[in-house]
N, C-alpha and C positions, 0 to 999 in steps of 0.2 A: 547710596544704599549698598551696604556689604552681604556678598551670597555665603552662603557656604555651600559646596558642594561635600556632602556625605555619604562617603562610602562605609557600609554596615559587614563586618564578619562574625556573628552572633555564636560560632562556636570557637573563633581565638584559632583561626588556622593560622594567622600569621604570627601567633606567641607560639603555636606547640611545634612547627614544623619549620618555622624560617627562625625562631628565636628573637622577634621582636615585640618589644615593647608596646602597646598601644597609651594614646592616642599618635597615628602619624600623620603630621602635620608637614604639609609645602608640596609641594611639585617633586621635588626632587628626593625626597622622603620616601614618598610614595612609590616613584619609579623603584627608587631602591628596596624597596621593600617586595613589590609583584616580583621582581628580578628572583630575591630568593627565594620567595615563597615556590616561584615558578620551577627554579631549582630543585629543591626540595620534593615537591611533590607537581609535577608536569599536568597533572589533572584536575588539580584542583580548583574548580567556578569562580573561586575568590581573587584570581590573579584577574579573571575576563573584568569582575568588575571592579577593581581598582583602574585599571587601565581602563575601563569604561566610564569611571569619576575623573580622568586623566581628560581624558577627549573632552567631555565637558568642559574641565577647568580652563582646554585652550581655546574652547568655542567661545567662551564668556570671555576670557580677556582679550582676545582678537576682536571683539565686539565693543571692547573698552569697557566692560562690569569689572566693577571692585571686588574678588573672587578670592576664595582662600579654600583650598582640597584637604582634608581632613578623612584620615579612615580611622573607626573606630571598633575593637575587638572583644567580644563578651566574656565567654569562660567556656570551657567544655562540658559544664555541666548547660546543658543549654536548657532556660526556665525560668524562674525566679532568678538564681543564682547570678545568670551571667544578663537576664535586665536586669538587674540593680547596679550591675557593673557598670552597665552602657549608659547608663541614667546618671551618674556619678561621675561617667567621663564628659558626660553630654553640659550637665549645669558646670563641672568646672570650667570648660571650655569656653560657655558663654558668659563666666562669673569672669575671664580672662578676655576677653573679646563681644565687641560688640554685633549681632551679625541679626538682619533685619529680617533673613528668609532663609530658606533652607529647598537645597537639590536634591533629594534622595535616591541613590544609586544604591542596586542589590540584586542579586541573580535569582531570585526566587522568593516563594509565598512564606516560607521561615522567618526570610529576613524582614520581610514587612510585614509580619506580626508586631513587629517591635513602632510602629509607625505611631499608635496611642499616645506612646511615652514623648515621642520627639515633637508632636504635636501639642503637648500638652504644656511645650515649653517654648516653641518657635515654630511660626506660620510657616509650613511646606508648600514649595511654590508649584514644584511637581517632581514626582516618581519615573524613576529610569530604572526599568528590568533587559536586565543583561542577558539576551538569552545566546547561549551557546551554537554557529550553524550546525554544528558537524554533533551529531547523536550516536552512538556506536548503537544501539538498540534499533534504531530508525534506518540508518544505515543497513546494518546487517537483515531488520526485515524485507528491504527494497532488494537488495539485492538477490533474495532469497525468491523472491520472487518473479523477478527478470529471471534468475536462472533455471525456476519451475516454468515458466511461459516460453522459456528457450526449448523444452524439451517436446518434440512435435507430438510422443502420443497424447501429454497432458494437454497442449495447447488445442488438437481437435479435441479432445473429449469435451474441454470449455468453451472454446470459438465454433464450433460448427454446429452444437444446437441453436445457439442463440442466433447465429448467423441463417440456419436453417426457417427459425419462428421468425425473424424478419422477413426474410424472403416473401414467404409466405402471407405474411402481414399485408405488404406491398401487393402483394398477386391480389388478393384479396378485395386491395378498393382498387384496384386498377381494374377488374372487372363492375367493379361497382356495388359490390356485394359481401360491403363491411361484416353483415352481421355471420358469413363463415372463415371469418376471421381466426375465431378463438377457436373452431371444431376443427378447419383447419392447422392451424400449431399445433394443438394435441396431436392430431394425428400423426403429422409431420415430426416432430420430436419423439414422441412412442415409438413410431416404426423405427427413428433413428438406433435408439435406446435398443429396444428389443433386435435391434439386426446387431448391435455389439453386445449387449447381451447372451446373446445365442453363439455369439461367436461366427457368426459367416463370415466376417469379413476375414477372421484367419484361416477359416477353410477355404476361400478364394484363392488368396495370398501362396496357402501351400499345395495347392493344385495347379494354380500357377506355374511354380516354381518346379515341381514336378513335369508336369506339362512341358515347359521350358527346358529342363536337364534331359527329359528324350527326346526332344528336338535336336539335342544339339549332339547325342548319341547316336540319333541316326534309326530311331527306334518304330517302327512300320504301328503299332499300339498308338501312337499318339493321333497320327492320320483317321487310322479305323475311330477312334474315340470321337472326333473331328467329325467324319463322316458320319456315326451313329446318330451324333446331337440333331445335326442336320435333317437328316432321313426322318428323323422323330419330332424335328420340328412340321416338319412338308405334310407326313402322314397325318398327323393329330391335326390340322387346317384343313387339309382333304376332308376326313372324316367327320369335323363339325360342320363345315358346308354341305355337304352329303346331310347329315343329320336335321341342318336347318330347310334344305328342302323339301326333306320328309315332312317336317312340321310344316311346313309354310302351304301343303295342303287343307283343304276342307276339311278332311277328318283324322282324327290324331291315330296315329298307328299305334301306341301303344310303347313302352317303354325297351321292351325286351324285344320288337323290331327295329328299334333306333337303334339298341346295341348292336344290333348284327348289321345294321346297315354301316356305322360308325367303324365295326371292326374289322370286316369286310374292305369297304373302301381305305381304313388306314393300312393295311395288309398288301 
């Protein structure tokens, strides 16, 4: 039983750009032919799949099938035009040879449009798409993207809410009490949102930094700042404890004696 292996160039790359004739027939035809074509034009899919009708052709006869590689090139006008061409190489080829089945090798959905016509003339035993690893399109968005996820404000503004509504999630039935889950994350994520939103986190940042530059000046301001927070933490505890004593009586004093009690003891 004779194969053929078919490799399809349906727009005649290897007529307009390497300068050869089709049909190319043998082994060493064909190396010769990808060689230029690859020359010629270094990108072009059509080289991937002759050498990938190639591979083929050595699997089959390392296997002992009766095997014969054949490419075959349409016309640039790609359509009618250049299947009739392919149709016209195809019956003379098997008007010359006898060949029981057919391998069909092709880099894309173009070239096996043409599959109708080969069928209609010889049982396909099966179809090889050639696809290319290396995408320059795929490539460049991967790496576009590694390089946006390198960049740390972009990757918190993306990893720490999600990271944030996990957390949360997990708190959530670890308590045992799925169902504030969801009010949970909202909240959790909101407050994230609105605290970069608002921008505090660079008001931190540069008060910080400020903070830090009179420290290291030697600047008596930063201390007193220091001591004010403090003294206004202390006071403001004093005087809601003062306040909740008040109330924690039998009868309520009234609003405008808690403040005086509240400002009083903060004072």
């Amino acid at each position: 039983m004779r194969t053929l292996v078919l490799c399809l160039d349906r727009d005649d790359d290897i007529g307009r750009k390497a300068g050869i004739a089709s049909p190319v027939i043998g082994r060493s035809a064909n190396i010769e032919a990808a060689t230029k074509l690859a020359v010629a034009d270094p990108e072009d899919s059509d080289i991937n799949t002759i050498f990938g009708g190639i591979q083929e052709y050595d699997r089959l006869s390392a296997a002992g099938t009766d095997v014969e590689i054949v490419c075959i090139a349409g016309d640039r006008d790609v359509g009618v035009v250049s299947d009739n061409k392919i149709a016209l190489q195809i019956d003379d080829l098997l008007g010359k040879d006898e060949f029981e089945n057919v391998i069909f090798v092709s880099d894309g959905a173009e070239d096996e449009s043409v599959l109708p016509i080969i069928e209609s003339r010889i049982k396909i035993n099966s179809v090889k798409r050639i696809r290319v690893k290396q995408s320059e399109s795929i490539e460049s968005t991967y790496y576009l993207i590694k390089e946006v996820l390198s960049d740390p404000k972009i990757r918190g503004t993306i990893f720490i809410p999600i990271g944030l509504a996990f957390i949360t999630f997990a708190l959530a039935y670890i308590i045992k009490r799925p169902e504030l889950a969801v009010a949970g994350i909202l909240g959790v994520v909101g407050t994230y949102l609105l605290y970069n939103g608002f921008g505090v986190g660079s008001s931190i940042d540069r008060y910080r930094e400020t903070a830090t530059e009179s420290l290291y000046r030697g600047k008596i301001s930063f201390i007193t700042y220091i001591a004010a927070i403090i003294i206004g933490i202390i006071a403001t505890v004093q005087g809601a404890n003062a306040c909740w004593d008040g109330i924690a009586g039998d009868i309520f004093p009234g609003y405008v004696i808690l403040s005086m009690i509240f400002v009083q003891t903060s004072v």
